[in-house]
C-alpha positions, -999 to 999 in steps of 0.1 A, spaced: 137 503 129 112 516 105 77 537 119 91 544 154 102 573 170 134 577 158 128 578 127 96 570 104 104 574 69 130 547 64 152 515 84 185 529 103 214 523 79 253 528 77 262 566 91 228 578 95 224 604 123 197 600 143 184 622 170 172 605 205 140 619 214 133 618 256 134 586 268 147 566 240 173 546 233 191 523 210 204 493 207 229 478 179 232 442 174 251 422 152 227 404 123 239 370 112 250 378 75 277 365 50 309 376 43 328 383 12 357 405 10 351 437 21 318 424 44 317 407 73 292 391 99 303 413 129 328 436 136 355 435 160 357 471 175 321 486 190 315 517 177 326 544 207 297 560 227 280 587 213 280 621 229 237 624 246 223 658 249 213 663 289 193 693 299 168 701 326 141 687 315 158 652 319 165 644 283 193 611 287 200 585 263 213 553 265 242 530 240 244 496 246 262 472 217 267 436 210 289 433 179 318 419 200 322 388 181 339 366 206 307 369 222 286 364 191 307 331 176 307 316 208 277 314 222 252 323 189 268 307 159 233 295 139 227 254 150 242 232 140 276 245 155 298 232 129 323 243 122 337 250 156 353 282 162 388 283 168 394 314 184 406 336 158 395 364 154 417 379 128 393 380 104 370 406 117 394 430 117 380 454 91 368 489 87 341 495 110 305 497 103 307 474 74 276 451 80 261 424 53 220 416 62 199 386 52 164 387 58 151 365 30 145 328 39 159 300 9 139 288 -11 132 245 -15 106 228 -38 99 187 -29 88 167 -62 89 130 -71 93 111 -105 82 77 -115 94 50 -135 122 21 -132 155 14 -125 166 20 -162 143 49 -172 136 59 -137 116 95 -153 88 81 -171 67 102 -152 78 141 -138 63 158 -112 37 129 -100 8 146 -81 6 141 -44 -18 116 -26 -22 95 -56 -16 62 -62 17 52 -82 35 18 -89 34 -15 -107 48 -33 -138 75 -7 -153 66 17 -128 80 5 -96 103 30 -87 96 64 -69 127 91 -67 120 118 -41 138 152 -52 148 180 -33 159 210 -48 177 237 -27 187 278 -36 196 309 -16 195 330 -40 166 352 -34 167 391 -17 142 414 -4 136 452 -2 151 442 34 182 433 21 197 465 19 230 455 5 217 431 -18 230 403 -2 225 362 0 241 347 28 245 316 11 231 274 23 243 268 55 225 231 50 200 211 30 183 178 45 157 154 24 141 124 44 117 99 33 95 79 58 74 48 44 46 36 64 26 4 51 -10 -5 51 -16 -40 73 -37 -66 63 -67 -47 85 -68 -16 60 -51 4 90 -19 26 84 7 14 107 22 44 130 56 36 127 81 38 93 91 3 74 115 22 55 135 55 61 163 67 38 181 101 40 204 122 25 216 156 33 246 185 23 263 208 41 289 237 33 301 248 65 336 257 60 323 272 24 309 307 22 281 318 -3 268 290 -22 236 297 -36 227 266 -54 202 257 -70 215 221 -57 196 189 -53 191 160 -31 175 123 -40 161 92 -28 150 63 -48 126 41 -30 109 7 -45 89 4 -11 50 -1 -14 29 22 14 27 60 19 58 78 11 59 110 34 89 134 23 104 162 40 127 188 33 145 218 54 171 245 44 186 268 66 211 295 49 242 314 69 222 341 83 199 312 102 169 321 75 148 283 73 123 271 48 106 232 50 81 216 35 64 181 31 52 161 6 31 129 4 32 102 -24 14 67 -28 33 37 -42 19 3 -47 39 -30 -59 22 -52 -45 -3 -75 -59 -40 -85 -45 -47 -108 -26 -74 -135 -24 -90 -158 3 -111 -187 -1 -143 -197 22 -170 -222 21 -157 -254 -7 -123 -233 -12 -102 -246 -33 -121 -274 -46 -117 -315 -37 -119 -349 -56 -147 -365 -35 -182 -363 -48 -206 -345 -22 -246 -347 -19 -247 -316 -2 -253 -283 -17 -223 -262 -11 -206 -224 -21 -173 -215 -30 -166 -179 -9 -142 -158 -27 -123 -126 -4 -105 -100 -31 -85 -80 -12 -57 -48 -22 -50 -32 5 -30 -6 -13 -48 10 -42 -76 -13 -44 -91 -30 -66 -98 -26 -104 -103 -60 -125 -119 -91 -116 -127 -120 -142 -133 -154 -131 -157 -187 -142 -172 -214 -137 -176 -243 -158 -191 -274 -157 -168 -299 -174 -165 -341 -173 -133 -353 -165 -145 -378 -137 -176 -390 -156 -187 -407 -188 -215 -386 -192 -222 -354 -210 -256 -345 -197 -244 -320 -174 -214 -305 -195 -214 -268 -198 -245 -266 -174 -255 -244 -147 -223 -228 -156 -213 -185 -138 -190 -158 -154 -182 -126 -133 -165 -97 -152 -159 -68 -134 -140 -35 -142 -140 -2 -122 -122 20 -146 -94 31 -129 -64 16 -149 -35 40 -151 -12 58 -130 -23 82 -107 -59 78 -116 -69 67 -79 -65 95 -47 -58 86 -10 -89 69 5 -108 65 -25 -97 31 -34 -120 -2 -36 -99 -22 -11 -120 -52 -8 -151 -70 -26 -165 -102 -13 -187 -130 -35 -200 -165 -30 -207 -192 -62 -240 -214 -48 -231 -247 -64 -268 -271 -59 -271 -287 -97 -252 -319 -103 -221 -316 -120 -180 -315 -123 -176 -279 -120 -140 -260 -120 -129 -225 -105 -110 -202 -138 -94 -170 -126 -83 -151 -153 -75 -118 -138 -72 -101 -104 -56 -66 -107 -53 -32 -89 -55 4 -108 -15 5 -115 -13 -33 -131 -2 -55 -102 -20 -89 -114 -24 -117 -92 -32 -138 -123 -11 -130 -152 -19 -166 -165 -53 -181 -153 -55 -204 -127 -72 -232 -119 -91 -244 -91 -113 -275 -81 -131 -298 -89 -159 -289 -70 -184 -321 -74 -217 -326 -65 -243 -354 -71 -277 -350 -56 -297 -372 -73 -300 -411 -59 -285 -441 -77 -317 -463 -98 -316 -506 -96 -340 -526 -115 -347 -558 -106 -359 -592 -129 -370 -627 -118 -368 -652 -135 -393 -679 -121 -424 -682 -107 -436 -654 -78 -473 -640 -68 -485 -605 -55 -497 -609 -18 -504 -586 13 -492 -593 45 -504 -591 80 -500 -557 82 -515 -547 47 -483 -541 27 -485 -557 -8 -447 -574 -20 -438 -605 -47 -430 -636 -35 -411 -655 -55 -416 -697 -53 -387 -713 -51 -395 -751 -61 -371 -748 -96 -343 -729 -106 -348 -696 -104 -329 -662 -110 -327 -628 -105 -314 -603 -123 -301 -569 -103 -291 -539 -126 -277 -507 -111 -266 -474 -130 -259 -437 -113 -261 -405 -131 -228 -385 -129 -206 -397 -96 -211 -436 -102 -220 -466 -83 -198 -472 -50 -211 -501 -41 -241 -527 -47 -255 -550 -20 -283 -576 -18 -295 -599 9 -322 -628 9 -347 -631 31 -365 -665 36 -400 -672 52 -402 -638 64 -369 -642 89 -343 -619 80 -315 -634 66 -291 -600 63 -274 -608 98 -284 -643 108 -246 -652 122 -246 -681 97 -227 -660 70 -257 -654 52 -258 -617 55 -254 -592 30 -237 -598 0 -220 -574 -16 -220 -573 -58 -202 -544 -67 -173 -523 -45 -157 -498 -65 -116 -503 -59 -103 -470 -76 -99 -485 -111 -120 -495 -144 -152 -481 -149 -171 -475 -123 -207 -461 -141 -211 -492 -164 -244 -507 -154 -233 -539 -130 -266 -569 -134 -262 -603 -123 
């Protein structure tokens, strides 16, 4: 009681004599404090009432105490109320007006390390709200450290009332495939001391938690010491072992029929952890379904791209590159395949430690060619409506010659029909018809030039 009436110099301590001015009184309560061998939290006995000057002027004074400590064990022992009193109160028994005080909160410190399961500090003291994690780096151990060992100018008699309890707890919430972070924990692990039937232990001690868990690691810590002095406090680290992802769109993943329609192959990269960093893929144009060369290594794309944030650490809380989207335009003829060679976030997760494949992606839009050769007699003439075609005269043995060839996807099939004195003959129910000279079945060679 320090800068108050009674007295304005210093605090009320151990046989002081102070004088009640009019209308004042005083009140002495018990303060929670340790207890060693010749100091105690409470005493037993209250200190007998004090003789108050009374005169005409109404001068009074008032004593009131609560240092009985059946009353202070039962009902105010500091939370949690472990252990549980038995009833004795033997132990209070002492010399009166011995009195221990602990003003001074503990002290706690929250760090993390990173590294593995075999050298799991490659990294002290990682900094908070950066991302973490990866090849040789998966592991994240959460460290509490813990002391009451610390006193104040209110501490008159020096004392530390000692850890009461320690608690470390480590909640994991994950990132969803929408870039949102889910409200709820994945993971929670906890570990705690107590040293309630111990007296005065100051520490420093330490509690740990190892955690492999990818998302946002939020860590808290709380201390309370025998006098009911607390301290917390709350840390928050990143850790990412999970690799990208991708998602393909438009062609996809490629197909072994030939198209004549211009077509793209979409491409989603996606981390939705610490982003992204490297991106290398290709495009080549290659013939492995043809027998020619004139499109080989053609029309060819290469995409090479590199952020610059490789390393741990190197990439803070909503700063990351979670998502870059492309499209490859395929419209010149060829065999083309897909080669991703790397797909990587800041801390080394690689979707493609080896490169991958993908295709073919084929395309043929240019039209098949025929050339045709009688042999015999024929004649240009004009019909009835004005167009001009050969007519071939058929009074000898005559022949034609029919030659096909395709570029790059090959000839499918070749079909002719004859059409005599201007009737057509391609579906005349006779079996006449069209008549087919060349089907491809699946085997030989199907872009040799067919005649016959």
């Amino acid at each position: 009681m320090s800068g108050n009436a009674l007295r304005s110099s210093a605090n009320i301590e151990h046989n002081d004599e102070v004088d009640l001015n009019e209308g004042k009184q005083i009140e002495l309560n018990a303060i929670p404090g340790s207890w060693t061998s010749d100091a105690w939290w409470v005493e037993k006995e209250e200190p007998e009432e004090p003789d108050l000057p009374d005169n005409a002027s109404g001068l009074s004074g008032k004593w009131t105490s609560d240092t009985n400590p059946n009353n202070y064990f039962e009902d105010k022992f500091p939370e949690p109320d472990k252990p549980e009193w038995n009833g004795d109160i033997s132990q209070w028994n002492k010399e009166q007006g011995l009195y221990n005080i602990d003003y001074t909160n503990p002290t706690s410190e929250i760090y993390a390390n990173i590294g593995d399961t075999t050298t799991p500090t490659k990294t002290s003291k990682i900094a908070e709200s950066k991302w973490y994690g990866g090849p040789g780096y998966e592991q994240i151990t959460v460290v509490g450290n813990f002391s009451d060992t610390q006193t104040t100018s209110y501490n008159k008699t020096g004392d530390k009332s000692g850890i009461w309890d320690d608690g470390l707890v480590n909640n994991v919430r994950v990132f969803g495939e929408n870039l949102v972070l889910d409200s709820s924990p994945s993971e929670t692990k906890t570990d705690s001391n107590n040293h309630y039937g111990t007296s005065q232990v100051y520490g420093p001690e330490e509690l740990s938690i190892t955690s492999t868990y990818t998302g946002v690691h939020t860590s808290d810590i709380d201390i309370e010491d025998f006098a009911t002095n607390t301290n917390d406090d709350t840390n928050v680290y990143l850790l990412d072992n999970t690799k990208p992802t991708i998602t393909y769109t438009g062609a996809g993943e490629g197909s072994e029929i030939w198209t004549n329609v211009p077509f793209t192959i979409g491409m989603l990269f996606k981390d939705k952890d610490s982003g992204l960093n490297n991106i290398d893929y290709r495009l080549e144009n290659e013939e492995r379904d043809t027998t020619t060369n004139e499109y080989l290594g053609t029309n060819e794309s290469a995409k090479s791209i590199d952020i610059g944030r490789a390393g741990q650490g190197n990439v803070s809380r909503d700063n990351e590159i979670k998502e870059i989207n492309t499209t490859i335009n395929i419209n010149k003829d060829g065999e083309y395949y897909l080669y991703l060679d790397r797909l990587s976030d800041p801390v080394g997760n690689n979707l493609f430690p080896t490169t991958v494949e993908k295709g073919p992606y084929k395309y043929d839009g240019t039209r098949p060619s025929v050339d045709l050769d009688f042999k015999g007699r024929s004649y240009t003439t004009t019909d009835a409506a004005g167009k001009t075609r050969i007519e071939y005269i058929a009074d000898r043995e005559n022949k034609i010659y029919l030659e096909g060839w395709d570029n790059i996807s090959g000839i499918q099939r070749i079909e002719y029909a004859l059409i005599k004195n201007n009737a057509d003959k391609t579906n005349d129910g006779e079996g006449v018809g069209w008549t087919t000279l060349h089907n491809y079945n699946g085997t030989g060679n199907k872009y040799i030039n067919v005649g016959t």
